[in-house]
VMD Tcl script that draws the C-alpha trace (Angstrom):
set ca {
  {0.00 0.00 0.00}
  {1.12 3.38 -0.81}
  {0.73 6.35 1.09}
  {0.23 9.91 -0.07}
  {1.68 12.81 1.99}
  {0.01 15.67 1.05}
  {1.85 19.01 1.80}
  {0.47 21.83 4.34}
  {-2.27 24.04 3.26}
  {-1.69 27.45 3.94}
  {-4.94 29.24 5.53}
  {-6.15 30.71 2.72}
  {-6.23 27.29 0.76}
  {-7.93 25.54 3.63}
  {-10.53 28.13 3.62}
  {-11.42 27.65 -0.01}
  {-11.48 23.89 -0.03}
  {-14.04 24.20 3.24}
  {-16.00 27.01 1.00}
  {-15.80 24.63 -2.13}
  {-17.50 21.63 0.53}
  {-20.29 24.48 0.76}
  {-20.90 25.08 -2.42}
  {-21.34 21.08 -3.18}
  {-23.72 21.10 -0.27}
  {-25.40 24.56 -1.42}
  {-26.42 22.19 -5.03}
  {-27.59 19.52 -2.73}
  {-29.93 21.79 -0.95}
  {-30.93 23.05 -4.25}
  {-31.29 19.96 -5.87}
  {-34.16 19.51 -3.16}
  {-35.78 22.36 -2.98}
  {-39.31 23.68 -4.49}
  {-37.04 25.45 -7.29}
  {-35.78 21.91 -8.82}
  {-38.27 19.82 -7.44}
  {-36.12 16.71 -7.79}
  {-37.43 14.71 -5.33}
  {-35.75 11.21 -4.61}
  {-36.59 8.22 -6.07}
  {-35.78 5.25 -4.58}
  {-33.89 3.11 -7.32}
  {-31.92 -0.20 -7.20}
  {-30.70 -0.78 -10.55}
  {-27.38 0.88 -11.58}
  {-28.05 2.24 -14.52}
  {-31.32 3.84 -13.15}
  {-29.30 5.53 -10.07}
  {-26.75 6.78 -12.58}
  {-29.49 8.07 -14.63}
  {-31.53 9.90 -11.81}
  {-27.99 11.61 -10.76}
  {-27.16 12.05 -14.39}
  {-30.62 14.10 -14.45}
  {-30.29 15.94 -11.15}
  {-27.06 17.75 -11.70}
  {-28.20 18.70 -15.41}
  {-31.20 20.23 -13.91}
  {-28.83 21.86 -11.37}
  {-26.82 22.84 -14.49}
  {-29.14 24.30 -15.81}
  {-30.64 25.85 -13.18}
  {-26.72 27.53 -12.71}
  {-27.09 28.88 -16.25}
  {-30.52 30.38 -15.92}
  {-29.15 32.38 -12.04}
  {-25.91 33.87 -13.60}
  {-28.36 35.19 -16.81}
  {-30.84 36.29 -14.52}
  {-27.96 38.31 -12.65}
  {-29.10 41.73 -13.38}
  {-32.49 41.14 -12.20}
  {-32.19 39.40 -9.12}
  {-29.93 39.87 -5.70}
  {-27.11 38.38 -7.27}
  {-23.84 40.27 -7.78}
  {-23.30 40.71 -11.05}
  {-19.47 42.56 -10.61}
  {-18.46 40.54 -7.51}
  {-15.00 42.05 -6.44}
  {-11.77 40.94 -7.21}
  {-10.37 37.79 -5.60}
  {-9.09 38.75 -2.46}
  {-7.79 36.79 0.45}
  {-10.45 33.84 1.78}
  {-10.00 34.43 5.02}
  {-11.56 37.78 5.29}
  {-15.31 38.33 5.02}
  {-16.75 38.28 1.59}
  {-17.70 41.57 0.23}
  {-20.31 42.80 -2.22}
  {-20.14 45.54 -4.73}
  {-21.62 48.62 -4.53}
  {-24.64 47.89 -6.74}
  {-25.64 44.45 -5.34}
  {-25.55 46.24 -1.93}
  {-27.86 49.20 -3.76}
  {-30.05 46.49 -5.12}
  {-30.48 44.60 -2.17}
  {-31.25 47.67 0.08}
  {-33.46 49.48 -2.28}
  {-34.83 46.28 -3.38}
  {-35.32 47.95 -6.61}
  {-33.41 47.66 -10.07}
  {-31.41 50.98 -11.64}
  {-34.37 51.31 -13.33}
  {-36.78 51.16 -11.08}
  {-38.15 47.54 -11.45}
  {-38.15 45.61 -8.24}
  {-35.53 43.12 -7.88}
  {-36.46 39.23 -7.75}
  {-34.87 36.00 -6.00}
  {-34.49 33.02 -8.57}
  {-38.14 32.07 -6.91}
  {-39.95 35.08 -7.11}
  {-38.74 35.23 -11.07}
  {-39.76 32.03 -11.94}
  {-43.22 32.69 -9.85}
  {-43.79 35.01 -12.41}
  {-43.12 33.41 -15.72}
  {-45.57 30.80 -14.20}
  {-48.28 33.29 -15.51}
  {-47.33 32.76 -19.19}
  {-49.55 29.98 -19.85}
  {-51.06 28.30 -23.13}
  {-54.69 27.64 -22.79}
  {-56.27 25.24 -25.20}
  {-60.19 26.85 -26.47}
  {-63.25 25.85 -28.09}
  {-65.36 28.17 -30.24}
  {-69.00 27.24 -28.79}
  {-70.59 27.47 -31.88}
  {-68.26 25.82 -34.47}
  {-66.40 23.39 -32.28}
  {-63.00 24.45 -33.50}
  {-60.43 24.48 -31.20}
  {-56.91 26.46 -31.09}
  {-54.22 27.66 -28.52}
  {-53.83 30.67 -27.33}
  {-50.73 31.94 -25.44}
  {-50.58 34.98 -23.03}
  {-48.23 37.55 -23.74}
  {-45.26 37.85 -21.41}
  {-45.58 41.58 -19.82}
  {-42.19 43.88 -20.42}
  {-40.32 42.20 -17.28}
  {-41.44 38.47 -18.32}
  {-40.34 38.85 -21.61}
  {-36.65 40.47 -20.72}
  {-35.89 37.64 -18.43}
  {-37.10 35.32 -21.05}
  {-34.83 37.68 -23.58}
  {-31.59 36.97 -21.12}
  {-32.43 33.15 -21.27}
  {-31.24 33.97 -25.21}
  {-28.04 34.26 -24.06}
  {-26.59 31.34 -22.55}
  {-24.02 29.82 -24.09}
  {-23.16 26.41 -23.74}
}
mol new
graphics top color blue
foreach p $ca { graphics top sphere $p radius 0.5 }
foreach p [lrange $ca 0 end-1] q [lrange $ca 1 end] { graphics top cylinder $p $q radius 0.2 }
display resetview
């Protein structure tokens, strides 16, 4: 058996690796939660538990995507600042600190949590109708208002 000595972490290092842990446990927590609603499912079979993981972290991948284009419109910091030592308390820039105080938007729109946007886009809906008289049916689709459709505008941009 071989061992593996490792060398010493300095602080800083140690600090990120214990914030990295959180961040793995922060997509956990997410992975649960109303936003995902990937609920467990008790499998036995290999290839099904591989699949269900397989399909929870690209919903959390995708979920990433849709926060960091949805930046500008929620709390998020868009222009976090440069990296600085770990140790010290994590700062915010001036404008996520202005958008989370105000809880407004430069331009005046309220600012939304990843919930609270998606709450809304739940009101663009396609309803299936029936003329009375004729008995044709056809969809109909309600038009996103000005904030629905610029989130739905920033979705456009993802790259992947």
């Amino acid at each position: 058996m071989t061992i593996v000595v490792l060398p010493p972490l300095a602080a800083g290092e140690v600090v990120l690796a214990y914030k990295n842990l959180s961040e793995v446990e922060r997509s956990f927590r997410t992975m649960k939660s109303p936003d995902l609603q990937v609920r467990p499912i008790h499998h036995r079979l290999p290839d099904r538990v591989t699949a269900h993981l397989f399909i929870c972290a690209l919903a959390y991948y995708v979920r990433w995507h849709m926060q960091q284009a949805w930046s500008s419109l929620t709390f998020q910091d868009e222009h976090p600042p440069e990296k600085r030592d770990p140790v010290l308390p994590a700062e915010r820039s001036a404008e996520a600190t202005s958008k989370a105080q105000t809880r407004t938007l430069p331009d005046g729109q309220a600012t939304h949590s990843f919930r609270t946007l998606l709450n809304s886009l739940r009101t663009i809906v396609q309803n299936d109708c029936k003329h009375d008289k004729t008995g044709v049916t056809f969809s109909m689709t309600t038009t996103p208002n000005k904030e629905q459709q610029h989130a739905l505008d920033l979705l456009k941009s993802i790259k992947l």
